[in-house]
KEZAGU-839070 format. One line per 2 residues: number of its first residue (from 1); their letters; for each residue z, y, x of C-alpha. Coordinates in nm, 2 decimals, m for minus. Each point is the difference from the previous one (the first is absolute). Layout:
N
NUM = a = Z Y X ~ ...
% end
This chain:
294
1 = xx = 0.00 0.00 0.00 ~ m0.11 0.33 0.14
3 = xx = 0.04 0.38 m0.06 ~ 0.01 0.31 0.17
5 = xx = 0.39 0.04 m0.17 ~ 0.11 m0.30 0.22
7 = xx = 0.08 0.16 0.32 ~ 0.15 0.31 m0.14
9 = xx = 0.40 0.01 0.02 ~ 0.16 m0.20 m0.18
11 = xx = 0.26 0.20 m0.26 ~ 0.32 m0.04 0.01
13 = xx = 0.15 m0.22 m0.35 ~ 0.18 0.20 m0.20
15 = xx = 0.33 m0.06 m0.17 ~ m0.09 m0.08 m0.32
17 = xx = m0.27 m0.27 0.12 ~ 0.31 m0.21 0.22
19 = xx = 0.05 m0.31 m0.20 ~ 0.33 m0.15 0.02
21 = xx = m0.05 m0.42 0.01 ~ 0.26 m0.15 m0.19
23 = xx = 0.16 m0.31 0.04 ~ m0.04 m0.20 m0.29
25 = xx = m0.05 m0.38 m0.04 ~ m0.23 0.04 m0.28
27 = xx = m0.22 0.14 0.27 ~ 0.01 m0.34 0.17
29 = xx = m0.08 m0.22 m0.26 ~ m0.26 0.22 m0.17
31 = xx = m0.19 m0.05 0.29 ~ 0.08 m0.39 0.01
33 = xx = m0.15 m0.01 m0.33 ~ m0.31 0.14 0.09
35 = xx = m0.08 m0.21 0.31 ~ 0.10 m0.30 m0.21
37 = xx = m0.29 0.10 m0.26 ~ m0.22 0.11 0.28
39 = xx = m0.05 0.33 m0.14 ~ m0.11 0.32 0.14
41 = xx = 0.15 0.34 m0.10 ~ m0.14 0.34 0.08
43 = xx = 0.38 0.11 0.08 ~ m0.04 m0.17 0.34
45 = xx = m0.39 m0.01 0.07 ~ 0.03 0.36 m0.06
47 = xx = 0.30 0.04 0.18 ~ 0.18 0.26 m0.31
49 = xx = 0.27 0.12 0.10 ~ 0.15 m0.09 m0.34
51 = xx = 0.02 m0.33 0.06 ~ 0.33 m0.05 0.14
53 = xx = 0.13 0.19 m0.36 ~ m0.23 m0.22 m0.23
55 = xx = 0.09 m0.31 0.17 ~ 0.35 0.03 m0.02
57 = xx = m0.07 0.04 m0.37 ~ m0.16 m0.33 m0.09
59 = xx = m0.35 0.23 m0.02 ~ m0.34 m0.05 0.21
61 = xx = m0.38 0.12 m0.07 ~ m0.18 m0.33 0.07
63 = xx = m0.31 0.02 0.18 ~ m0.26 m0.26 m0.12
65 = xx = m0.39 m0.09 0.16 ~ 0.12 m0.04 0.37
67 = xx = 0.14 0.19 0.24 ~ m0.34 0.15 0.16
69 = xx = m0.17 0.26 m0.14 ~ m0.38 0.06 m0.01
71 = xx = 0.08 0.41 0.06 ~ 0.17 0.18 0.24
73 = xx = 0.15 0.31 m0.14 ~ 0.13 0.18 0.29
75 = xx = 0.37 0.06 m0.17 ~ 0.04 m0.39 m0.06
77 = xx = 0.17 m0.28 0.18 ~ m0.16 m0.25 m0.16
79 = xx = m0.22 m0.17 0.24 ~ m0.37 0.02 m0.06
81 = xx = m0.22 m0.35 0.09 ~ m0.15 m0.29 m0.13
83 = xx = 0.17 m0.05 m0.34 ~ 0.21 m0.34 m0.14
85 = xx = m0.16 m0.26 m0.20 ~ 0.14 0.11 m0.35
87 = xx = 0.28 m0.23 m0.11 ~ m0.04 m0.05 m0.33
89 = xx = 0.38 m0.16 m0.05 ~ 0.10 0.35 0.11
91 = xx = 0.07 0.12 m0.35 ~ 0.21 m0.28 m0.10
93 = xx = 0.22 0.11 0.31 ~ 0.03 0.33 m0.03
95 = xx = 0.14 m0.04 m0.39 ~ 0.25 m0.26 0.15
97 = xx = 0.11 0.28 0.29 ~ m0.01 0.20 m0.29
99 = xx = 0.19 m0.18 m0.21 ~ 0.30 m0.10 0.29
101 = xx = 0.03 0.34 0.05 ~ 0.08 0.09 m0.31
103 = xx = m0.26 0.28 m0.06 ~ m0.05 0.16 m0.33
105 = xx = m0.29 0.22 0.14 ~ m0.26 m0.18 0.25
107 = xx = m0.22 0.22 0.21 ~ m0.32 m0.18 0.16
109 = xx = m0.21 0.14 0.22 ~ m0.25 m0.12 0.30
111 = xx = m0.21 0.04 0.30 ~ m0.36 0.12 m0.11
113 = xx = m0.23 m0.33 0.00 ~ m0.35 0.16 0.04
115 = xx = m0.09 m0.33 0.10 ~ 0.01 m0.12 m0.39
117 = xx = m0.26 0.01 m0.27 ~ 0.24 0.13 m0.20
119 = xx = 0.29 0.21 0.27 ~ 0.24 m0.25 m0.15
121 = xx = 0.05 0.11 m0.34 ~ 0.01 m0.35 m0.15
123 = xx = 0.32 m0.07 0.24 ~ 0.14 0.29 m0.13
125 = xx = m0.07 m0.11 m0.37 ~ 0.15 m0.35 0.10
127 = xx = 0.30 0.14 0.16 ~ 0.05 0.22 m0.32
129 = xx = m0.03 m0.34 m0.19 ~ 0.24 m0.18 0.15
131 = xx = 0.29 0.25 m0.01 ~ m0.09 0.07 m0.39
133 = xx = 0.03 m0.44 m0.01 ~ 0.33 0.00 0.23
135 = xx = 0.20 0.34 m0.10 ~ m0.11 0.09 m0.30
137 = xx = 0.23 0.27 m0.05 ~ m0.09 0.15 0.32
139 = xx = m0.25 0.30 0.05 ~ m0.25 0.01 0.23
141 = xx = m0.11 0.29 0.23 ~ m0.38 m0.09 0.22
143 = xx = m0.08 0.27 0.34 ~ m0.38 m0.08 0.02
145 = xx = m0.26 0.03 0.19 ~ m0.30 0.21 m0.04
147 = xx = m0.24 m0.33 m0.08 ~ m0.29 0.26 0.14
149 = xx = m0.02 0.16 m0.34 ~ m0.05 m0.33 m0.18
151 = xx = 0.05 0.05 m0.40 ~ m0.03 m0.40 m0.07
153 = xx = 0.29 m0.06 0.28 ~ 0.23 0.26 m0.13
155 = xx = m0.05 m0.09 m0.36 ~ 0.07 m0.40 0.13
157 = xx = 0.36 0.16 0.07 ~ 0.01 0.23 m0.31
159 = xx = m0.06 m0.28 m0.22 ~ 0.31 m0.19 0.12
161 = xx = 0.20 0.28 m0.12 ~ 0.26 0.14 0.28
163 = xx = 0.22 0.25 m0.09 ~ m0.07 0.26 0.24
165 = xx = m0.33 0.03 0.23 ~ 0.05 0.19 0.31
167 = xx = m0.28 0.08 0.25 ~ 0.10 0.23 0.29
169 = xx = m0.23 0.29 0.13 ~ 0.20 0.03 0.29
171 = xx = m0.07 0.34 0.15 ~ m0.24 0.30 m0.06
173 = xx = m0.37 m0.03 0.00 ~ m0.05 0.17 0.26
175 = xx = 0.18 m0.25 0.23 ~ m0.18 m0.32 m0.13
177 = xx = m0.20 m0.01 0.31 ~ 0.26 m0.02 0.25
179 = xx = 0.23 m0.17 m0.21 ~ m0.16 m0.19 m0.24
181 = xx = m0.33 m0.07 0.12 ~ m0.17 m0.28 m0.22
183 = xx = 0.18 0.17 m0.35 ~ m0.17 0.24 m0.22
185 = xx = 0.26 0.24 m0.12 ~ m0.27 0.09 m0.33
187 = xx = 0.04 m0.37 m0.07 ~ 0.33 m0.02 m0.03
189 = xx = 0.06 0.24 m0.24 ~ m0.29 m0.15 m0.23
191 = xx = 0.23 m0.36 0.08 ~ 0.31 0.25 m0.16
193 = xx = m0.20 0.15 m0.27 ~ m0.14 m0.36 m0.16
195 = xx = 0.38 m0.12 0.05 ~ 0.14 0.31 m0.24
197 = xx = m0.29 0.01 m0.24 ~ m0.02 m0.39 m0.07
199 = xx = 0.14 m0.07 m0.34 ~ 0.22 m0.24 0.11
201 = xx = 0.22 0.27 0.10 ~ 0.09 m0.13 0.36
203 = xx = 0.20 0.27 0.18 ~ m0.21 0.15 0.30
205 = xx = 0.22 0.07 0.31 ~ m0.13 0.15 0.33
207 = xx = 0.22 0.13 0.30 ~ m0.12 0.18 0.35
209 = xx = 0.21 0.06 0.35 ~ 0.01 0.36 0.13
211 = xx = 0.05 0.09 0.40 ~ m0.36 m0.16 0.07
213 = xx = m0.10 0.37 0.06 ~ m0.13 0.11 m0.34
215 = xx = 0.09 0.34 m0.13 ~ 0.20 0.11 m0.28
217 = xx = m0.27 0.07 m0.20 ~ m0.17 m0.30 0.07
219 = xx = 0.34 m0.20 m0.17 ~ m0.02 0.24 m0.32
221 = xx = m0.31 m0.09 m0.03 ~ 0.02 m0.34 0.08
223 = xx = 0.29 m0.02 m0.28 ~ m0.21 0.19 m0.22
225 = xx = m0.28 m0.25 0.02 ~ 0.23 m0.27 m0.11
227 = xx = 0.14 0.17 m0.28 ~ m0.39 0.06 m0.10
229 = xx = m0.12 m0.33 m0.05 ~ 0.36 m0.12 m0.17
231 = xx = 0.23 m0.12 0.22 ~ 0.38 m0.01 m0.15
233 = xx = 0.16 m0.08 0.34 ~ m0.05 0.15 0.30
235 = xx = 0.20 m0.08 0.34 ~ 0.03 0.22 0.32
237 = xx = 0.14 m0.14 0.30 ~ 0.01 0.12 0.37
239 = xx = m0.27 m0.22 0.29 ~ 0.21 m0.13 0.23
241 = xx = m0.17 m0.13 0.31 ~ 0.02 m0.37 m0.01
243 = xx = m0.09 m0.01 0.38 ~ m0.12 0.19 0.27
245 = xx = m0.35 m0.11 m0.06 ~ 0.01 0.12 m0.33
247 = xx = m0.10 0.38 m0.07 ~ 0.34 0.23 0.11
249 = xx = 0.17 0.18 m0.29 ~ m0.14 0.36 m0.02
251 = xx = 0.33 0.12 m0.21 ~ 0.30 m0.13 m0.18
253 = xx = 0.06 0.19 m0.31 ~ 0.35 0.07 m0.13
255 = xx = 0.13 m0.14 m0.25 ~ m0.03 0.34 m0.21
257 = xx = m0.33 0.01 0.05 ~ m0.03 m0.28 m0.17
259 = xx = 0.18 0.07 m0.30 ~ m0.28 0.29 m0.02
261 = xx = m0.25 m0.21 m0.04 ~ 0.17 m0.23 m0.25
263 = xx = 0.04 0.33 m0.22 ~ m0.32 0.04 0.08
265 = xx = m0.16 m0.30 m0.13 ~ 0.23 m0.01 m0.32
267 = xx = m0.12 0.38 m0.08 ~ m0.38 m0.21 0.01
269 = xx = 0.14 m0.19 m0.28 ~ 0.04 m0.33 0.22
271 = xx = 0.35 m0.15 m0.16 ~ 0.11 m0.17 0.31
273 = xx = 0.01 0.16 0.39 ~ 0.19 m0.15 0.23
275 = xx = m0.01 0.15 0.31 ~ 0.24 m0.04 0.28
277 = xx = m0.02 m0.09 0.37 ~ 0.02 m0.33 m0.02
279 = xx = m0.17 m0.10 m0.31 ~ m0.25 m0.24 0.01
281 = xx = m0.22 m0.11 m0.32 ~ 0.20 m0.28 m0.06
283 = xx = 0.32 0.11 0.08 ~ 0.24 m0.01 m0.29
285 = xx = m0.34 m0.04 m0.18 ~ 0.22 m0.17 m0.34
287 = xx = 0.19 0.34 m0.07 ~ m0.31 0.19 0.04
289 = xx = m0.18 m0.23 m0.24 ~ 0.28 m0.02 m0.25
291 = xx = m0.11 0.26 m0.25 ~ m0.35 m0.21 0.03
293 = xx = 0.10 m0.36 m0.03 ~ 0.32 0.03 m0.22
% end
C-alpha cells in the first residue's frame, strides 16, 4: 500500500482515542468460540480498536467469504490476494456463533469477492437464512459490498429480508483514488438509494472515516449525499492507521467536532448520527437500529 501521506510524521494519539484493555474472561472465551467455529470477524481482520470492549461483551461482527480480499483499499487491513473457495457451511456457523453468543442483533459483513458472478450476495442471502431458521427472534444487520453496481445481487439480499442494509462510502469523493481505488463513490449511493426506496422497507445505513485528508466541506457534503438518497443511519468514526504501510492520519478530530456533525446530519432529517471517535459502522450497531427493528 502506497501514498505520498505515508512518510509524513506520524501524529501523536490523542486522549480520547487511548483504549483501556480490560480484563475480562468473556474476552477469552469469546474468542475460543470463534476459532472453534472457524469464523472470521472484521473486529480482528480489521484490527478495530473496539474489539477488546465488544468482546468482553459476548459481541463480534463476523466476517464471512475468506479472509482475502480481491481490493485493496488503502485504509484497510484486510489482506488483499487470491480469494478462499467459498464455504458454503459458513452460514450454518456463523448462526451457531451467533447463537452461543447470545446475540439478539447479528451484523454480517465481508471481504469484496469480485472474483464471483454474483460478489457473494447468495452467501449473504444464506447466511441471513440460517440465522432467521436458528434465532428467530434475532434481528439481522448485513455491511455489504458494492457487487460492482449489480441490481440482481443486491436484490438476491433484499429478498431475504434483513433488518438493516448498511453499505459504507467510506471517505469523500474526492479521495476514492488514493483511498479507494477500484470503488465508485456515484455507485454507492445508487446501492443506498435502491436500499431506501425498495418497498420492502429495509433500513439503508452508510458510515465514512474522517482524518484521511478530506475537508470539512467535503464531510457536509459527504453527509449531505447520504441523507439525499435516504439513508436513516449514518456513522462517523475517526481512520486510525492500522500500520505503518497504511496511509498516516492527516488529523484526529475532537470529539466536539464530532457532535457537530451529528447535529449536523439530524438537521438533514437523518434520524440516527452517531459520530464519535471510535465509532465504527457496527459498533453498538443494535442501539442504533432499535427505533428500526423494534
Amino acid at each position: 500500500m502506497s501514498s505520498p501521506e505515508n512518510s509524513a510524521p506520524a501524529l501523536r494519539i490523542p486522549p480520547w482515542l487511548r483504549v483501556k484493555l480490560p480484563s475480562n474472561r468473556t474476552f477469552a472465551s469469546t474468542r475460543g468460540l470463534l476459532d472453534d467455529l472457524a469464523l472470521n470477524t472484521v473486529c480482528q481482520s480489521a484490527r478495530c480498536p473496539n474489539t477488546w470492549e465488544c468482546f468482553s461483551q459476548s459481541v463480534a461482527t463476523f466476517l464471512i467469504l475468506g479472509r482475502e480480499c480481491t481490493r485493496n483499499c488503502a485504509f484497510c487491513n484486510i489482506n488483499p490476494g487470491a480469494p478462499e473457495p467459498v464455504d458454503d457451511d459458513e452460514p450454518r456457523r456463523v448462526a451457531e456463533g451467533a447463537a452461543r453468543l447470545g446475540l439478539k442483533h447479528v451484523v454480517v459483513t465481508s471481504v469484496t469477492r469480485d472474483d464471483l458472478p454474483d460478489g457473494g450476495a447468495g452467501h449473504f442471502a444464506a447466511t441471513i437464512r440460517q440465522l432467521r431458521e436458528r434465532l428467530p427472534e434475532c434481528t439481522v444487520e448485513v455491511l455489504i459490498p458494492d457487487f460492482k453496481g449489480d441490481a440482481a445481487a443486491l436484490e438476491t439480499v433484499l429478498a431475504a429480508r434483513p433488518d438493516v442494509l448498511n453499505h459504507n462510502v467510506e471517505t469523500a469523493p474526492r479521495l476514492y483514488p488514493a483511498i479507494r481505488p477500484q470503488a465508485d463513490y456515484v455507485q454507492s449511493l445508487e446501492l443506498l438509494r435502491r436500499v431506501a426506496a425498495d418497498q420492502r422497507g429495509t433500513p439503508a445505513k452508510s458510515g465514512l472515516m474522517v482524518g484521511l485528508g478530506e475537508t470539512d466541506e467535503e464531510i457536509r457534503q459527504t453527509i449531505r449525499d447520504l441523507a439525499n438518497v435516504g439513508c436513516t443511519m449514518i456513522t462517523v468514526g475517526q481512520y486510525m492507521r492500522p500500520s505503518r504501510l497504511h496511509p498516516a492520519v492527516a488529523r484526529y478530530m475532537p470529539p466536539e467536532e464530532f457532535d457537530a456533525l451529528a447535529d449536523y446530519g439530524r438537521s438533514l432529517g437523518v434520524p440516527k448520527m452517531f459520530c464519535a471517535p471510535l465509532v465504527r459502522s457496527s459498533y453498538h450497531a443494535a442501539e442504533l437500529a432499535e427505533d428500526f427493528t423494534g
